[in-house]
N, C-alpha and C positions, 0 to 999 in steps of 0.2 A: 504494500500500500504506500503511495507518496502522496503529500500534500505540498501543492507551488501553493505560495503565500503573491497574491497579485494586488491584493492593497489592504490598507490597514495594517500594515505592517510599519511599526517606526511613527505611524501617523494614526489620525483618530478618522479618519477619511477614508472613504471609496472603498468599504470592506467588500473582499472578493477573497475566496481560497477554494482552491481545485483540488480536487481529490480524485485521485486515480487507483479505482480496485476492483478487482474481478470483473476486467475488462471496460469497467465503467467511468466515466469523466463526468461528476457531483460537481458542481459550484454551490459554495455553501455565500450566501447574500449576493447582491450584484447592484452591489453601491455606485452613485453618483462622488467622484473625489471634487471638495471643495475647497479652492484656494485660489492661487494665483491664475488669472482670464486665460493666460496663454497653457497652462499646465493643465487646468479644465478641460481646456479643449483637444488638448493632445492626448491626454488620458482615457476621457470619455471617447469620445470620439468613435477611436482606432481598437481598443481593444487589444494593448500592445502586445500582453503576455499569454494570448490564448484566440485560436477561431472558433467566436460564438457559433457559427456551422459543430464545430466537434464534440459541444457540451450534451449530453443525455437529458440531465434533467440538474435544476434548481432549486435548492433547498434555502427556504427564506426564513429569516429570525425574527424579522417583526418590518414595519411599512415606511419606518423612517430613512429619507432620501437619500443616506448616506450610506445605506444597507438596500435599497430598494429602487432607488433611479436610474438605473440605466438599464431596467431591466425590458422599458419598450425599446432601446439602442441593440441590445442585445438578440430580440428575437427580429428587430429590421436587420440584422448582418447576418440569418440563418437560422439562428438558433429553433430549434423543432418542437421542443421534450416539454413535458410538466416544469410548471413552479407551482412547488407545495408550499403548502403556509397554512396556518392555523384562519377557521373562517372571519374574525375582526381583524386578519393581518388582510384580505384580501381586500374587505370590504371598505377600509384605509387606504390601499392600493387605488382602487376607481376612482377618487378622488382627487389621493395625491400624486400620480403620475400625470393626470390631467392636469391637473395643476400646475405643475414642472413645466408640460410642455406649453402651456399658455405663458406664463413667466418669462420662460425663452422668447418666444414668438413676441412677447412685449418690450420686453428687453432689447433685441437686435433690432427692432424696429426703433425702440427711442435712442438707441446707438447709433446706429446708421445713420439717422434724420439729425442729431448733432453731427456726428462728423460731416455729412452732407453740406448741413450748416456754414461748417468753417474751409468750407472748400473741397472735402475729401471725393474721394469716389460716392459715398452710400453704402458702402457694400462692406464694410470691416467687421459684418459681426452677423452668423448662420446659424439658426438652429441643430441641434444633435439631434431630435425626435419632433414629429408631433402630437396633435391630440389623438388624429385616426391611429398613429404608430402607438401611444396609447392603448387606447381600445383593443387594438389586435395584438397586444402585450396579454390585453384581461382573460382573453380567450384558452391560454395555454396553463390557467392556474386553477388547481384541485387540491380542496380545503381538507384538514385534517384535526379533529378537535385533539386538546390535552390530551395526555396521557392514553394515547389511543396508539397501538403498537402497529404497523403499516408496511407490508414489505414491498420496497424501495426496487430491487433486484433481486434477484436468485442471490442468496445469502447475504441478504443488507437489508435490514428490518429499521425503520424510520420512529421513532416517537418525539412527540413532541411535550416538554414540559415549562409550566408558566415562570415568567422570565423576571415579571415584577416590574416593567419598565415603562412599555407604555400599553394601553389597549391592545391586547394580544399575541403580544412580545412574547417570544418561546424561548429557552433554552434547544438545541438539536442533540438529540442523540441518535446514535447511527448503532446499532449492534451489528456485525461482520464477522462472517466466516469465512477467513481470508485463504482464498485459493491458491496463492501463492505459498503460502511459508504453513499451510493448515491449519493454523490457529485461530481463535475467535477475540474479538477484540471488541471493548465499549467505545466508543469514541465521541465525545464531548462536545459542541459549540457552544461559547457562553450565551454567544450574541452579545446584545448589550444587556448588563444586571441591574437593577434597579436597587434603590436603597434599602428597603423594607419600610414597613409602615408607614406607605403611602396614602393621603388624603383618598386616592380612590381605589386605587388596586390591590391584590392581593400580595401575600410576600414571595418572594424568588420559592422556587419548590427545591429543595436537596437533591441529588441525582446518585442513584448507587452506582457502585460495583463501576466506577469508570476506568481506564487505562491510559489513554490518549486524550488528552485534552488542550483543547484550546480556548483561552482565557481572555477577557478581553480586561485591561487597567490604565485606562482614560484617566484615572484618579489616583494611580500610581504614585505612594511619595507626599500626595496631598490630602488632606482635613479637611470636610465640610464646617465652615465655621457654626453652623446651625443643624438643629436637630434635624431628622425630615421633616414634623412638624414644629414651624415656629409662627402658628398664626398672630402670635399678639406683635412681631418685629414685622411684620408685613403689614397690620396696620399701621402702625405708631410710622411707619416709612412712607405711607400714603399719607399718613396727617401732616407729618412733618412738609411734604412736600408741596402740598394741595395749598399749606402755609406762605407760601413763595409765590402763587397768587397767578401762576402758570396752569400747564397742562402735565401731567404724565404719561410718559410714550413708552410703554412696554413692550418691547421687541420679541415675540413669543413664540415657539410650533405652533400649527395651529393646531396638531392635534395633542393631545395629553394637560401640555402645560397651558394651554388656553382652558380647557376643561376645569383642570383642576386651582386657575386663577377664576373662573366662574362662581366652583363652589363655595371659596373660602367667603368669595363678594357676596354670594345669595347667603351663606351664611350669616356673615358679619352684619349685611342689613336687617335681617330677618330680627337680630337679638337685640340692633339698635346701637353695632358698638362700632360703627362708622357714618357719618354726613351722608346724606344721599345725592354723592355725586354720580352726574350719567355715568355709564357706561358705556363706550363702543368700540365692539366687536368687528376692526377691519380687516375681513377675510374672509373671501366666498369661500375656503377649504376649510377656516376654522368652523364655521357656520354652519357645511354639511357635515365636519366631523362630527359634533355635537349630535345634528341629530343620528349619527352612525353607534356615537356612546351611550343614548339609549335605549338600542333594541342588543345590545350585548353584557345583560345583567351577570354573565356568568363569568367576566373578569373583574367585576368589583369587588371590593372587600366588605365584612359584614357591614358595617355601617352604611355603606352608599346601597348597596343592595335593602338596605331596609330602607332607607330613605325614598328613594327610588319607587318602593310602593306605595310606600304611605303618604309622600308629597308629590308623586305625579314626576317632579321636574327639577329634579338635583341643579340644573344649572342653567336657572331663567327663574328670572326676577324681574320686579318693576321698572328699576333704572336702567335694565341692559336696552340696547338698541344694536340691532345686528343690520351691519353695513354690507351690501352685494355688491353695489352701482360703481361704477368708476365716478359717476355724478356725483352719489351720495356720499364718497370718500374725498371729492376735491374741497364740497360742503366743510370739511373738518377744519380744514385748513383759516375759516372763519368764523371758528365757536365763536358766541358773547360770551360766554358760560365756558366757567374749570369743568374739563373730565377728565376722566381714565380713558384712553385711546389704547388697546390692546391689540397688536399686527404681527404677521408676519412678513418674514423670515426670521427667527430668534437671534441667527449670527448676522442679520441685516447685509444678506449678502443676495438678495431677490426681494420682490413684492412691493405692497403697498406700505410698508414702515421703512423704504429707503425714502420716497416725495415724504412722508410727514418729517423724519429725519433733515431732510431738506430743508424744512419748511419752519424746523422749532427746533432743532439744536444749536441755533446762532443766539437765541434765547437766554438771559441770568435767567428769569422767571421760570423755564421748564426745566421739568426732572427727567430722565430718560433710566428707565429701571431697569435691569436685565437681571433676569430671573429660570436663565440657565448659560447652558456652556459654550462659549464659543470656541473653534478653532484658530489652531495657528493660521494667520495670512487671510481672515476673514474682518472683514469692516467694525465687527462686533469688537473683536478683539482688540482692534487697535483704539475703539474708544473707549473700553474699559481699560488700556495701558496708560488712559491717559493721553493721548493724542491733545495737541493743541487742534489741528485741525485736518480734517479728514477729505478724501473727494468721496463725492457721493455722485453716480451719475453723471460723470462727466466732470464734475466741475467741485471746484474745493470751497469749502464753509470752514467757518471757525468753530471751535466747539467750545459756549460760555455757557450751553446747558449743565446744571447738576447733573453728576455722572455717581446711580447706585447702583450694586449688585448685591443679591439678593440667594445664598446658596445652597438653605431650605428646599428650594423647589427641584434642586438638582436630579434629574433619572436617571442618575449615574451613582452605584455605590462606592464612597470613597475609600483609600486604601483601608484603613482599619474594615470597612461593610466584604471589601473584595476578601480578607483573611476571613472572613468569617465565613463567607460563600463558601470561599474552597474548602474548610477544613467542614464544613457542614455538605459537602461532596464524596458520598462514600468511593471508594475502592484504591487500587495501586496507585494509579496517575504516574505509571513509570514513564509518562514521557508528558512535559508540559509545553507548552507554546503560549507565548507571551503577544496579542494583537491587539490592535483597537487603543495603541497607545504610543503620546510622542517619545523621542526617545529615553529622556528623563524619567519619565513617568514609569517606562518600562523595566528600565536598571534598578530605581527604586523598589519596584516590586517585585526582580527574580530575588533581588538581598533580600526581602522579605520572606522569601516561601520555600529560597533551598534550602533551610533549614527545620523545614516543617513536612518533609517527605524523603525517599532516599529513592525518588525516581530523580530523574535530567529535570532542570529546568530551562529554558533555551528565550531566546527572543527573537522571534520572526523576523527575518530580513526582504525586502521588496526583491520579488522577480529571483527566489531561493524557490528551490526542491527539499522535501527531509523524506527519509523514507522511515515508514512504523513498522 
């Protein structure tokens, strides 16, 4: 058995890994890599490390872009076979790959029409996918609930366990009776892990008897300063800010942490222990996520699950106002009225929170709250580094907005959450693989864990083979 590590490896971006066994070539995610315009492009694109034509089938961890986007890119250059996924990973999918490809198609249009602008050609900037490429993505994916045991191939049995991350985030286990060497082997995908005791979902499940594993530690090395829950610094961060007599611009997924920035609001009004300021919701993906996190009661955890029946509508309230219109979002840009403006893209690297971005970060008055992770070489990033001032779109602004982050909300379990995962992971784990993390992040955590097994610990290198 070999597994090529094709991204996420080294980086928190573009996770892709091939697995080659008993005859069969598995891609375990098939992420979109996010960062620098020109690496994007050469990345996604081309498909540098492999012909989508040669893959079997695709085994997906959960719907987020970075695990999930390029998987309409993938079956436009070939690719034939099943993408399995758990049924809220798929039904996430329809959304957010439509999503993606509309972004793009917006994007290279309001690129081209500035460059055009200043004399260029028009043409500096193409779509990877579209909506239709989309859709005919949807067609080749068969859903598989939890812990439901599924074979894959003639001796490679598929289950899927819940991942704690986002809406239907799985853990992948592969069981293999490996024709080569005769032996049978568990093999592991973390995916991405969630913290535990999440405002809405359930906690990561333990996984027995593994052997082969691959880990994913984005949080390698680093502390969430806050618990997973910290509703009361989430508001007192709203009060404060709402104080300075501006707007709050939330750069957010839309799926998970818009939800779960929903319930804390519908709660917190509900009890009377925040101002009834609006709310809006800008993001036709966050909008129909929502309604997609309704009809899938069986990845809440008990409390939303019970809420759920008894209140109808975990997350809609009187102040929200859910924005579709590209009309009803330019509208934003001249409240009279302080709100909470809630958008995506979270790392502010697409969508409609780069024009509000635009439009209120030159602002003392406005707050601009990030309330998850951004990557290396994302927009996000470099305004939470502190950036004096950034280009958005073409063009550069100053940044005199309040700049918070906010690490409660994180769907990433931090290193201490990642030692507890694995050691609450039964079996040998005689061989680890270290993904889904920069490279700091990763060194930090094999010194963490070769001391806590007496298999190999290893850290996945870009465009490597290991064989198991």
């Amino acid at each position: 058995m070999k597994i090529h590590f094709c991204g996420a490896a080294e980086t928190t971006t573009g996770s892709q890994h091939l697995l080659e066994v008993n005859g069969k070539r598995i891609l375990l995610d098939c992420g979109m890599y996010q960062g620098h315009r020109e690496d994007e492009l050469r990345i996604n694109r081309n498909f540098p490390y492999f012909d989508p034509a040669s893959i079997d089938c695709v085994v997906l961890s959960h719907a987020h872009i970075d695990h999930s986007g390029n998987l309409p890119n993938l079956v436009k250059k070939g690719f034939r076979g099943f993408i399995y996924s758990t049924y809220a990973t798929r039904d996430l999918c329809q959304i957010m790959l439509a999503d993606a490809a509309r972004i793009q198609e917006s994007d290279c249009k309001f690129l081209n029409k500035m460059d055009a602008r200043k004399g260029g050609s028009g043409k500096v900037a193409e779509v990877i996918y579209t909506e239709q490429d989309a859709e005919q993505c949807l067609r080749h994916f068969l859903n598989i609930g939890y812990e439901v045991p599924f074979p894959l191939a003639p001796g490679i049995t598929l289950t899927f366990y819940d991942a704690g991350h986002i809406l239907g985030a799985a853990q992948i286990v592969l069981d293999i009776d490996d024709e080569e060497d005769g032996q049978h082997k568990r093999l592991l995908f973390s995916g991405d892990i969630g913290r535990g005791n999440n405002e809405l979902l359930r906690d990561p499940q333990p996984v027995p008897d593994v052997d082969i594993m691959l880990m994913e530690c984005t949080y390698g090395g680093r502390r969430h300063e806050s618990p997973s829950r910290d509703d009361e610094t989430f508001r007192n961060t709203i009060r404060t800010a709402m104080k300075r007599g501006g707007n709050v611009y939330i750069p957010s997924f839309a799926v998970e942490r818009t939800q779960q920035l929903l319930y804390l609001l519908n709660r917190a009004y509900r009890q009377g222990l925040l101002p009834n300021y609006p709310v809006y919701v800008d993001s036709p993906m966050a909008v129909s996520a929502t309604e997609i996190f309704r009809i899938h009661p069986e990845c809440f955890n008990k409390e939303v699950y019970n809420f759920l029946f008894a209140e109808r509508d975990p997350f809609g309230f009187e102040q929200l106002h859910l924005v579709r219109t590209i009309s009803e979002s330019q509208r934003l840009n001249n409240l009279h009225e302080q709100a909470i403006i809630i958008s995506a893209s979270g790392m502010c690297e697409a969508g409609r929170i780069l024009h509000h971005l635009k439009n209120g970060i030159g602002r003392p008055n406005n707050t601009v709250l990030f309330v998850g992770y951004c990557a290396q070489n994302t927009l996000g990033r470099r305004i939470m580094n502190g950036a004096m001032e950034v280009r958005i779109l073409g063009d550069i602004y100053p940044v005199r907005a309040t700049i918070k982050s906010l690490d409660s909300f994180s769907g990433h379990a931090d290193h201490d959450e990642l030692i507890r995962y694995f050691r609450a992971t039964g079996g040998r784990k005689q061989k680890l693989y270290l993904v889904h993390g920069e490279k700091e992040c990763a060194a930090a955590m094999k010194a963490a864990l070769a001391p806590l097994h007496d298999g190999e610990v290893h850290i996945a290198h870009l465009n490597t083979t290991v064989t198991c």
